[in-house]
C-alpha positions as CSV (number, residue, x, y, z in Angstrom):
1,X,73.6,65.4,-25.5
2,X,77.1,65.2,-27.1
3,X,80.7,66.2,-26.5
4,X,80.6,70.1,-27.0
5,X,84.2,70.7,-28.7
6,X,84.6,74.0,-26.7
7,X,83.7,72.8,-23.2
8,X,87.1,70.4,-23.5
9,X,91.0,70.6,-23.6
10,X,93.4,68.0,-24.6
11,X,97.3,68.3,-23.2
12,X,99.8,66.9,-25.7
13,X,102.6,67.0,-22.5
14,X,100.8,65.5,-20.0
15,X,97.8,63.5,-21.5
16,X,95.3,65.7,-19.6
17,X,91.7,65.8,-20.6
18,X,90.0,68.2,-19.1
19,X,86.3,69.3,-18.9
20,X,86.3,73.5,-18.7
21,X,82.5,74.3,-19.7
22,X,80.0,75.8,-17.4
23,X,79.8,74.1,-13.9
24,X,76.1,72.3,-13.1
25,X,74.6,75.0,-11.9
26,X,75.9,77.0,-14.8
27,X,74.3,78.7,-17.5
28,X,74.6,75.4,-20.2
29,X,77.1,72.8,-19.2
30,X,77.6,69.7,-21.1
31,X,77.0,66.3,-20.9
32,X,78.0,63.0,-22.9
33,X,78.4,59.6,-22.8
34,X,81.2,57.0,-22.6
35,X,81.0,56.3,-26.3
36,X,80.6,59.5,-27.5
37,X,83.8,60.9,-25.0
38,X,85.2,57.6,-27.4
39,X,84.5,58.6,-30.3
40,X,85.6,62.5,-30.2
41,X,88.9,61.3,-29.1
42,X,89.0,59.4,-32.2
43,X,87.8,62.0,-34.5
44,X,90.8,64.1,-33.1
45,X,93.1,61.5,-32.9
46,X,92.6,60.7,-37.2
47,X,93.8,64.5,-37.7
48,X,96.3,65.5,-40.2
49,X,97.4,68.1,-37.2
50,X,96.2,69.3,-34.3
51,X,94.9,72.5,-33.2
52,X,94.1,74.9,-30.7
53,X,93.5,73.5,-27.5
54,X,93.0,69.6,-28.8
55,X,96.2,68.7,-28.8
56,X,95.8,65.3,-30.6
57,X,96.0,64.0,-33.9
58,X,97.5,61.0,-36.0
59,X,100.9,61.0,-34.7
60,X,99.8,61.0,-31.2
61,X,99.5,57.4,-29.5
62,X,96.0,56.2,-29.2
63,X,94.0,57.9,-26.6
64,X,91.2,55.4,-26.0
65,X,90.3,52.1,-26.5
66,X,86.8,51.0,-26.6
67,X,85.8,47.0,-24.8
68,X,81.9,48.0,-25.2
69,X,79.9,51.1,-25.5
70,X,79.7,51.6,-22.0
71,X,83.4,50.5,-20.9
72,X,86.1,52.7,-21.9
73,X,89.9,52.6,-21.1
74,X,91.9,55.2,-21.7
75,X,95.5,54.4,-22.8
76,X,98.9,55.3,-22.1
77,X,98.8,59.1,-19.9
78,X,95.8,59.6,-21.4
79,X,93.3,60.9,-18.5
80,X,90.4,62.6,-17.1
81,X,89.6,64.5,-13.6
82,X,87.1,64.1,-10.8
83,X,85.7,67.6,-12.9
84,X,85.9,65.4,-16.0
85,X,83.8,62.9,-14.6
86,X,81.1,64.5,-13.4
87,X,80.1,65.5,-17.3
88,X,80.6,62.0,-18.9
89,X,77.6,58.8,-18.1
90,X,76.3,55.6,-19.3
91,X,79.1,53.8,-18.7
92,X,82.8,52.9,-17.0
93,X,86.0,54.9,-17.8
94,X,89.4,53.3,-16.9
95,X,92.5,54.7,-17.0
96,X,96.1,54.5,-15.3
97,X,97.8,51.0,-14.4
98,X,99.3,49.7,-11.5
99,X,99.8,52.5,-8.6
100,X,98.1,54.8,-10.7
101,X,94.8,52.8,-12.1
102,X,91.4,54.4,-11.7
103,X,88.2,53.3,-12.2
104,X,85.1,55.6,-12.4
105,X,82.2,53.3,-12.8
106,X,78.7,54.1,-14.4
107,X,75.3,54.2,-12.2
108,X,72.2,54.4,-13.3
109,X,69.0,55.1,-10.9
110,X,65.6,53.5,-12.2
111,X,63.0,56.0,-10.3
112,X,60.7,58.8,-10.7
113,X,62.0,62.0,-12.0
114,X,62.6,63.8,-8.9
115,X,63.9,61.8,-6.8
116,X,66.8,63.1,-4.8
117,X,69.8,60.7,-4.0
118,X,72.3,60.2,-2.1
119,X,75.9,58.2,-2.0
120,X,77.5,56.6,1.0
121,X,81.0,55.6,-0.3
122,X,83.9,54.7,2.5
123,X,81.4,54.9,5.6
124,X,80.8,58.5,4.6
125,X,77.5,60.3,2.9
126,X,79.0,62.3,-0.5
127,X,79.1,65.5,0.3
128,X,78.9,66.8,-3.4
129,X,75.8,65.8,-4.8
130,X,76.3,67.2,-8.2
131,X,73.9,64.5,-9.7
132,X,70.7,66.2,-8.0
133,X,71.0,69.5,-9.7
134,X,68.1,70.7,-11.3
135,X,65.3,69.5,-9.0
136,X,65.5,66.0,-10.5
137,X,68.6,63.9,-11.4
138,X,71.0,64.6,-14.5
139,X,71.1,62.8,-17.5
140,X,67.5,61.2,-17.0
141,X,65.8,59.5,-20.1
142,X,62.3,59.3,-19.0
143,X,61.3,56.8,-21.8
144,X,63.4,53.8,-19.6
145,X,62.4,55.1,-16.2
146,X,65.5,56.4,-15.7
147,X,66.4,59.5,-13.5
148,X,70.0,59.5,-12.8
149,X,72.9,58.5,-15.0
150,X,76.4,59.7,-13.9
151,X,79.9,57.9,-13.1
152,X,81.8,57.7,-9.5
153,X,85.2,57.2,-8.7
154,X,85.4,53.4,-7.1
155,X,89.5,53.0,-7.6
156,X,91.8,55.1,-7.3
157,X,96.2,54.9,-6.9
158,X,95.6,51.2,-7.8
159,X,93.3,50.1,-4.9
160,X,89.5,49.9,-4.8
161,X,87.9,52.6,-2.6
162,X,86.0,49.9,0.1
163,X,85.7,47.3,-2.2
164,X,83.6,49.4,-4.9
165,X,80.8,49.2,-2.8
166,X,78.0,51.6,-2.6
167,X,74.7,52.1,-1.0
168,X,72.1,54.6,-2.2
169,X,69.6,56.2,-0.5
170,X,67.0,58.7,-0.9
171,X,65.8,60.5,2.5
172,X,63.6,63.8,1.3
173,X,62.0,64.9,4.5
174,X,58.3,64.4,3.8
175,X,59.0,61.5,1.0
176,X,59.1,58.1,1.9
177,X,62.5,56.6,2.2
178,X,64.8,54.1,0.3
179,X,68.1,52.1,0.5
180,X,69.7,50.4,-2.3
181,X,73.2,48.3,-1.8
182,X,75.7,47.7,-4.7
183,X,78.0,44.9,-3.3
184,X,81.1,46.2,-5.4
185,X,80.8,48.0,-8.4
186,X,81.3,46.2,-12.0
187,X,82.9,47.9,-15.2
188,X,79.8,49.4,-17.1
189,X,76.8,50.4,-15.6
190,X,75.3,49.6,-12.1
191,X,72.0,49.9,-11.0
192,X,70.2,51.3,-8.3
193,X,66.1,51.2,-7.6
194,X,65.0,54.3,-5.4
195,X,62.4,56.0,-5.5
196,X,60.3,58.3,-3.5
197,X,56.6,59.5,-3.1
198,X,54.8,61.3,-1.0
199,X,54.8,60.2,2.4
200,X,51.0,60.6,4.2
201,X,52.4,60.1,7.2
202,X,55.1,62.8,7.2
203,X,53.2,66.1,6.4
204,X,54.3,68.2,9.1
205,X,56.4,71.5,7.8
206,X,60.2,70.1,8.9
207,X,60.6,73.6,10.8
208,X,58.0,72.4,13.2
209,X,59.3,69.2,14.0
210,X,63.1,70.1,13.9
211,X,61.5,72.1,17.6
212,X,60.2,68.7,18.9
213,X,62.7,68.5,21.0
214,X,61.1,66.8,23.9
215,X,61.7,63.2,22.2
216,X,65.0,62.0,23.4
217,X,66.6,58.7,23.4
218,X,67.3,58.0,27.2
219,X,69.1,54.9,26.3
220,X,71.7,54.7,23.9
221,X,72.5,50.6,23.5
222,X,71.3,48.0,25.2
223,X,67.8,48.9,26.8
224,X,65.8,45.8,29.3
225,X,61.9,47.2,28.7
226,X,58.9,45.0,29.7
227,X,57.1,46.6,27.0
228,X,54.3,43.5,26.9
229,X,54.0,43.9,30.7
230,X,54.6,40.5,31.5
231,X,57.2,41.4,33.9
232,X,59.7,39.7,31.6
233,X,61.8,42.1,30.1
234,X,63.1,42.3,26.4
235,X,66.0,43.8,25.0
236,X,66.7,46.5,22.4
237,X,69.1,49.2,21.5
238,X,67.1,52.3,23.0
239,X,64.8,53.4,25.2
240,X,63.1,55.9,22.7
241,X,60.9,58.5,24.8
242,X,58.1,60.1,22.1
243,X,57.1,62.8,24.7
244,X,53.7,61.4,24.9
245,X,51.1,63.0,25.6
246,X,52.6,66.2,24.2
247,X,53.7,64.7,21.4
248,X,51.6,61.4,19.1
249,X,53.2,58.2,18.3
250,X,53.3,59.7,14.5
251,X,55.0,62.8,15.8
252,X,57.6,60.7,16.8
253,X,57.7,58.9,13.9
254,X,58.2,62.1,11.9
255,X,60.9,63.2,14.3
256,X,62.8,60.4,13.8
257,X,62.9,60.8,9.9
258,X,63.8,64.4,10.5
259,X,66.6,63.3,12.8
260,X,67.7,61.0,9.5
261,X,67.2,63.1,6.7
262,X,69.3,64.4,3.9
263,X,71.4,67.2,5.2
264,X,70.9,66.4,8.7
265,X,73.4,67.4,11.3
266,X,71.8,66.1,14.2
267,X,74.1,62.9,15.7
268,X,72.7,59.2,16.5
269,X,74.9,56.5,17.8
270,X,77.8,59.0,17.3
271,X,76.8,58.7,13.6
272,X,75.8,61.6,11.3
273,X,71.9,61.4,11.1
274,X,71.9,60.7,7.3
275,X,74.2,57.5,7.8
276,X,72.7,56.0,10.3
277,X,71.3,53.0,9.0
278,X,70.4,51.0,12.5
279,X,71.6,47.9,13.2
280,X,73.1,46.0,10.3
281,X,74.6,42.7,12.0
282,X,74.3,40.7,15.3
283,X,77.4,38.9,16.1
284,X,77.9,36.4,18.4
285,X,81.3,37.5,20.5
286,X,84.1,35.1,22.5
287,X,84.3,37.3,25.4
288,X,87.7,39.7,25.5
289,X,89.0,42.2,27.4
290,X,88.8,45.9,28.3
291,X,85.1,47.7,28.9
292,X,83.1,48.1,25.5
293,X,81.2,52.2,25.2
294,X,77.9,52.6,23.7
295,X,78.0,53.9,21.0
296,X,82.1,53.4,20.0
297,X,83.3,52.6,16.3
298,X,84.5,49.7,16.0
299,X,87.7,47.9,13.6
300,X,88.5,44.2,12.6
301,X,90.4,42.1,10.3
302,X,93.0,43.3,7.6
303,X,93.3,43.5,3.8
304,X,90.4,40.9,2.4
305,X,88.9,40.9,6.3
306,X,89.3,44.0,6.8
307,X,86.2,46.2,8.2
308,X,84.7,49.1,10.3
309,X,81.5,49.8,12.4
310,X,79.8,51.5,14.6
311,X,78.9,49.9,17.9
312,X,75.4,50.3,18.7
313,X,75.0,47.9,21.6
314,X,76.1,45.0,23.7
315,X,74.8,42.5,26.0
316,X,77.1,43.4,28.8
317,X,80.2,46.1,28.3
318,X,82.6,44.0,30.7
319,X,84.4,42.7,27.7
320,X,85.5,39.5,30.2
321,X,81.9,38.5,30.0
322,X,80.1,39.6,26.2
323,X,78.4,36.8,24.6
324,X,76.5,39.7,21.7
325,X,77.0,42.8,20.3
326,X,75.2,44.8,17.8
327,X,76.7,47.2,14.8
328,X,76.2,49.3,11.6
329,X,78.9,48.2,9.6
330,X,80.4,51.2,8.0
331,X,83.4,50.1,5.3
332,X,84.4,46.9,4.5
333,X,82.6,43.2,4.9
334,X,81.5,41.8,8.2
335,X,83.6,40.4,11.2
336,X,83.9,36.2,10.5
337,X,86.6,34.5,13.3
338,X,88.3,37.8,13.8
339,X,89.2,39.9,16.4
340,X,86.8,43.3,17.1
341,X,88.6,45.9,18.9
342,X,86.4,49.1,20.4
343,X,87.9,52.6,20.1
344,X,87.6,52.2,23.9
345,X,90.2,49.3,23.4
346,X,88.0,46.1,24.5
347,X,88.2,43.7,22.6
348,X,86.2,39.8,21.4
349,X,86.2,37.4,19.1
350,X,83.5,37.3,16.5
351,X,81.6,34.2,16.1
352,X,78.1,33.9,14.3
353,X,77.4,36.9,12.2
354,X,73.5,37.5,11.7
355,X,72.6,40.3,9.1
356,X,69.6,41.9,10.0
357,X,67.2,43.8,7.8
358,X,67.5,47.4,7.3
359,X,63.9,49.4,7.6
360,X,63.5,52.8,5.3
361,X,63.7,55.1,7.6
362,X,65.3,53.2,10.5
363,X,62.3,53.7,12.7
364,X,59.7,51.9,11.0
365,X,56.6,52.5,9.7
366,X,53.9,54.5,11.1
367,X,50.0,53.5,10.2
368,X,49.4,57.3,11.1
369,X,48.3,56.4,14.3
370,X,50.5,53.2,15.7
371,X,54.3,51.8,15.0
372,X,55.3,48.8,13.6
373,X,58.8,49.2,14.9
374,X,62.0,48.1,12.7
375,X,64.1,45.3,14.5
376,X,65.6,46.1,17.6
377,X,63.9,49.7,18.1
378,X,62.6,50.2,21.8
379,X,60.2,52.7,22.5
380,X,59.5,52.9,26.6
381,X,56.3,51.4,27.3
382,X,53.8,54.2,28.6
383,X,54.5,55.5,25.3
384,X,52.9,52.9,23.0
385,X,49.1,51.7,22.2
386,X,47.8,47.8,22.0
387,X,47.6,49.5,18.6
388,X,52.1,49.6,18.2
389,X,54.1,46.6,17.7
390,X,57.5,46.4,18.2
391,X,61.0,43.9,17.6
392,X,63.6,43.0,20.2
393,X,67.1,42.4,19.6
394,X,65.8,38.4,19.3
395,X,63.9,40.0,16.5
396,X,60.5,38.9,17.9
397,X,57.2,40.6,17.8
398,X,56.3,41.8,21.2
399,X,52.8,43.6,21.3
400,X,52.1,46.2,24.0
401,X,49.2,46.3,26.4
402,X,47.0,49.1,25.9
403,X,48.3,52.0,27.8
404,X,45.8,54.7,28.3
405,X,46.3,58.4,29.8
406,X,43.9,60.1,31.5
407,X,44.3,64.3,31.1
408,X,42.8,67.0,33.1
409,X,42.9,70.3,31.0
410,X,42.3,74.1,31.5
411,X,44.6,74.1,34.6
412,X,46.9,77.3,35.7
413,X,50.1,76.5,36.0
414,X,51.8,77.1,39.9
415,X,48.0,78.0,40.9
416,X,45.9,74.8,40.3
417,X,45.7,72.0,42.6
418,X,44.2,69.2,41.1
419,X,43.6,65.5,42.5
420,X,42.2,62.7,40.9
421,X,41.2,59.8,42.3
422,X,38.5,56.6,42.2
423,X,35.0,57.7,42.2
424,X,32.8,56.6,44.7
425,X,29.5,58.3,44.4
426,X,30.9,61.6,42.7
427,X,33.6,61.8,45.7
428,X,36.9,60.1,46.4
429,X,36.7,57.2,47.1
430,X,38.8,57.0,50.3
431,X,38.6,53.4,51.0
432,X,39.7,51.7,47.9
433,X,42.2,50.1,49.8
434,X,42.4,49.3,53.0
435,X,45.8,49.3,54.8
436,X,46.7,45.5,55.7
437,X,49.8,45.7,58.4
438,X,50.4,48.5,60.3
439,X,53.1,51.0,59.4
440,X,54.9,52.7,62.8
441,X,58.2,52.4,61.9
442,X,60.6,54.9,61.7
443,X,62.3,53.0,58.5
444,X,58.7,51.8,56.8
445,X,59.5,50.8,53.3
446,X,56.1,49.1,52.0
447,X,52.5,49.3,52.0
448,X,51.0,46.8,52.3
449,X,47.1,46.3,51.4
450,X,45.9,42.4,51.8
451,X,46.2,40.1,49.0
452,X,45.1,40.9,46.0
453,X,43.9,43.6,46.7
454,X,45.9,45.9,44.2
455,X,43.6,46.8,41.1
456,X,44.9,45.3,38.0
457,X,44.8,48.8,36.1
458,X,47.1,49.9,39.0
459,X,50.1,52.3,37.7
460,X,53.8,50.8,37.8
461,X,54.7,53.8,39.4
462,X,52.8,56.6,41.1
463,X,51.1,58.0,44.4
464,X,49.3,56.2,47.2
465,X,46.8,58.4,50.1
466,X,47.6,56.6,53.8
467,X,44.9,57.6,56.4
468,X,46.8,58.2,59.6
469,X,45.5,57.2,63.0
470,X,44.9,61.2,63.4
471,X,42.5,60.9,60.3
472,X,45.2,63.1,58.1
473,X,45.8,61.3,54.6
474,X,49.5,61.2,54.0
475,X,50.6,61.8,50.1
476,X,53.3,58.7,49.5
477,X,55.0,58.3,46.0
478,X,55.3,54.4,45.5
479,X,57.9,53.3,42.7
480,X,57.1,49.8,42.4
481,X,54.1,47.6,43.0
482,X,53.7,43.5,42.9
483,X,50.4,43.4,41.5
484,X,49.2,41.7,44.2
485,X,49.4,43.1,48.3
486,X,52.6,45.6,48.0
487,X,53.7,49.0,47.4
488,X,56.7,49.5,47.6
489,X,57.9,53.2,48.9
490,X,61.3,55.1,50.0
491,X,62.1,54.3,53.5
492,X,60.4,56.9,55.8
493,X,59.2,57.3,59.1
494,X,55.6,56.2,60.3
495,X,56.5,56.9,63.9
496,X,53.5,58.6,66.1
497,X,52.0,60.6,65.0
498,X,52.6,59.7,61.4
499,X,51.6,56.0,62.2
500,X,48.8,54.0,60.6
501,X,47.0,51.1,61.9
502,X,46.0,48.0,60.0
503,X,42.2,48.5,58.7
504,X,42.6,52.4,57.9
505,X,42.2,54.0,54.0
506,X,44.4,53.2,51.7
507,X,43.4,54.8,48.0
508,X,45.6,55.6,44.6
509,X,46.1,58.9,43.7
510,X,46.5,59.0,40.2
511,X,47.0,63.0,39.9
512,X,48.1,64.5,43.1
513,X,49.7,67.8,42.7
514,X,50.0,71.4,42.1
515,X,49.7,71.6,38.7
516,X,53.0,72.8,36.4
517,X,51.5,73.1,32.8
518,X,47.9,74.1,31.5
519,X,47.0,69.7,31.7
520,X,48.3,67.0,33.9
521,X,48.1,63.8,33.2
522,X,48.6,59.8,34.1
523,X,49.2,56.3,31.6
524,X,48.6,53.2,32.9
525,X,47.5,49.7,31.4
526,X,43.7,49.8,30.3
527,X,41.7,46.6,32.1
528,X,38.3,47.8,31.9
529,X,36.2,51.1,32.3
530,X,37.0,52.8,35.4
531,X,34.8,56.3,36.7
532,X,37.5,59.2,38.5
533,X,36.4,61.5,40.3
534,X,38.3,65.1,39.7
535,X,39.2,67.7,41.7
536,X,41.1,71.1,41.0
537,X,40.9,74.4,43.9
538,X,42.9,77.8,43.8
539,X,42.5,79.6,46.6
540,X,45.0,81.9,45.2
541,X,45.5,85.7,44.2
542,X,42.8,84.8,41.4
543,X,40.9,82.0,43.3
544,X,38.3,80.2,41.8
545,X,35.7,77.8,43.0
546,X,35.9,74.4,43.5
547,X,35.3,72.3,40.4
548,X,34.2,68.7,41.1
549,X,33.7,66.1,38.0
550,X,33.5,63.1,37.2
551,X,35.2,61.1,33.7
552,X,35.6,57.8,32.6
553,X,38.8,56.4,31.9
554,X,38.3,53.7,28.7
555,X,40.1,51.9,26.0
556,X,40.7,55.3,24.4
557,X,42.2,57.1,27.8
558,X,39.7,60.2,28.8
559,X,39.6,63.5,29.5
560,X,38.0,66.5,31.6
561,X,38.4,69.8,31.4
562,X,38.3,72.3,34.4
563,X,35.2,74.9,34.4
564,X,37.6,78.2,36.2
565,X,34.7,80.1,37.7
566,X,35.9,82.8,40.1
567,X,35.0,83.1,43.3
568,X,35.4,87.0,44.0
């Protein structure tokens, strides 16, 4: 395209050049390039006399002044708006000195033709995306590979805007995503590389999974999970629950672009959703003062120093003892030997700076049916497959066992009571355990069952059956267990006649409960094949008889599915 005489003013008085043609969305706005905005200048400025509403012509000072094709400065008053800009590309135009010096600097996207961008400029997502109209980018030239060309502002009253630095990103919900970083704009043309295609993994309509709701973060910052089950726990910088089993670990994956994608208004880290980026830098911190808040923005440094974050977690938020923290940083260049001071007002003293890789989307990458988490992402435990990997905050692989669930379907909800259990013989199997010191106290607060005597497929947390010396089986929730001899349980009282003696039943309850959706279920660490035995009874308004089953619990998890036949 070329300058379109009509669609432009030139003001004698004031030096204004100004672009008044049909808007982008209009019925046939204009469009030109650096050079060519030159060279019509020129043409006007070699006039005998001006006229109409290009006021410029050969007795005027020179308007422009041309370094290359793509680098433009316009002289004296000479000067173009925001409006302006948006309708010239390929190129740099400068303008103003001193106070008043302006840069709007050229950028041109190599990627398919349809790709949707973004710009974050000053810690901020661009709220005008003007360059998208049309469904692809403006100014494309397909030939080159090219889908965007278009100028932004990078200076402006004499001072850069964040250094003239840039990052680009392209986050079309059920695309894949991309980042690309310009470190400080030159004059001329600056590149970015994003592209986009569809995403196999991320085909769910995003009305559907904006109402997943049930995945929450539970832990904002830093998160101790023993996701390899080693009972040594890592650290991350949350605690991601994917609603499992109601929700797959793809689901969650899909959620968690939704969470980030353009236009979102959902909040992470106290961040908008479409600039959180995940952790950026690690910094090793002199300990400070005051209490550090996760999540918290975060300032350091002045003039060439200077810069902004957002705090995403730290190793411990007494200040008086913080040897790491965690960040996005947001404007500016990273903390080096300077002070970091919390909105909260804590405070330490940066020391070694580690950037860390940024994953497109933040979450990862899903296979479709397993994570491979992006550094620092923690997912809690029951949630993920031997199939998942994930990164700690050390940035090391840590691979999950294989946690399986077992799920009993066709239940009625407030009616149902289902148990399940260890088979023995297509019955429970009541003395799996067997209970190794008495419990008569009125303050009991283990169980203990003989060494090693725990099965290895045993669930961190769950329910234990006690046979009482009056033959009843007492229901006790257990929320920790050693692996080897104990259970531990909430203090209670095993006084007559709630005692036990040493010898009696002792056997797991893995579903023991009236049911409160149409399936219950329970996840534990897969060891090897292990028969249940099911039960489920309503002897209610609509009563129906007794359904006994068996099912296997296996590498994949299992299933069973309640047969409801009335008993009327």
């Amino acid at each position: 395209m070329a300058m379109v005489d009509g669609d432009w003013t030139i003001t004698r008085s004031t030096g204004n050049i100004r672009y008044i043609g049909d808007d982008h969305g209009g019925a046939s706005p204009s469009y030109a390039t650096v050079i060519q905005f030159h060279r019509w200048l020129q043409d006007f400025a070699d006039q005998e006399v001006s006229s109409g509403d290009d006021q410029l012509d050969i007795t005027d000072a020179t308007p422009s002044e041309r370094s290359t094709d793509n680098i433009i400065t316009l002289k004296g008053s000479y000067n173009i708006d925001d409006m302006a800009a948006e309708h010239l590309y390929d190129g740099s135009i400068i303008q103003g000195t001193g106070g008043t010096e302006e840069y709007y600097d050229g950028i041109v996207n190599f990627g398919n033709s349809d790709v949707q961008i973004q710009i974050i400029q000053d810690g901020a997502v661009l709220s005008d995306d003007w360059w998208n109209f049309g469904g692809g980018g403006l100014n494309a030239d397909a030939t080159a590979g090219i889908s965007h060309r278009f100028m932004i502002k990078t200076r402006t009253a004499g001072a850069d805007i964040d250094g003239r630095r840039l990052i680009g990103t392209s986050r079309t919900f059920g695309n894949t995503y991309s980042e690309f970083k310009i470190n400080g704009t030159s004059r001329g043309n600056n590149v970015l590389a994003l592209t986009d295609s569809n995403d196999l993994n991320n085909e769910t309509a995003e009305g559907t999974v904006s109402g997943w709701t049930g995945i929450t973060n539970t832990t904002e910052g830093y998160a101790n999970i023993d996701v390899d089950n080693n009972s040594v726990d890592e650290y991350y910088y949350s605690e991601w629950n994917t609603n499992q089993p109601t929700r797959s670990i793809n689901d969650f994956y899909e959620r968690m672009k939704w969470l980030t994608r353009d236009g979102s208004s959902s909040t992470l880290y106290g961040l908008n959703g479409e600039l959180f980026r995940g952790i950026t830098h690690q910094v090793a911190i002199t300990p400070g003062t005051g209490t550090w808040v996760e999540p918290e923005s975060l300032s350091w440094g002045t003039g060439a120093t200077a810069g902004t974050g957002q705090l995403l977690a730290v190793d411990d938020t007494d200040a008086t003892s913080t040897s790491k923290l965690w960040l996005q940083l947001l404007t500016g260049v990273p903390p080096n030997a300077n002070t970091i001071t919390g909105n909260g007002g804590a405070t330490g003293t940066a020391g070694t700076v580690t950037e860390r890789t940024i994953s497109t989307p933040f979450i990862g990458v899903s296979t479709g049916s397993a994570i491979i988490g992006a550094y620092g992402v923690g997912i809690e435990k029951a949630d993920l497959s031997a199939a998942d990997k994930v990164f700690d905050l050390n940035n090391a692989q840590v691979l999950p066992p294989n946690n399986v669930t077992f799920t009993v379907f066709g239940l009625e909800s407030g009616e149902d009571r289902v148990l399940v259990t260890n088979d023995a013989s297509s019955n429970i199997d009541y003395d799996q355990m067997t209970l190794g010191v008495t419990l008569s106290g009125p303050a009991e607060n283990t169980v203990n069952v003989g060494t090693g005597n725990i099965p290895a497929d045993t669930p961190s947390t769950g329910q234990l059956r006690v046979q009482l010396d009056d033959g009843r089986y007492r229901l006790v929730a257990y929320t920790a267990h050693d692996g080897d001899d104990e259970f531990t349980i909430a203090s209670s009282d095993w006084q007559d006649p709630d005692d036990a003696t040493a010898g009696n039943n002792v056997f797991l309850a893995y579903i023991d409960k009236l049911a409160a959706a149409a399936n219950e279920a329970f996840t534990t660490v897969y060891n090897s094949d292990r028969t249940l035995f099911i039960r489920v009874r309503d002897g209610g308004g609509t009563p129906i008889k007794t359904f006994e089953t068996t099912g296997t619990l296996g590498s994949n998890g299992g299933s069973a599915t309640a047969i409801r036949t009335p008993d009327v």
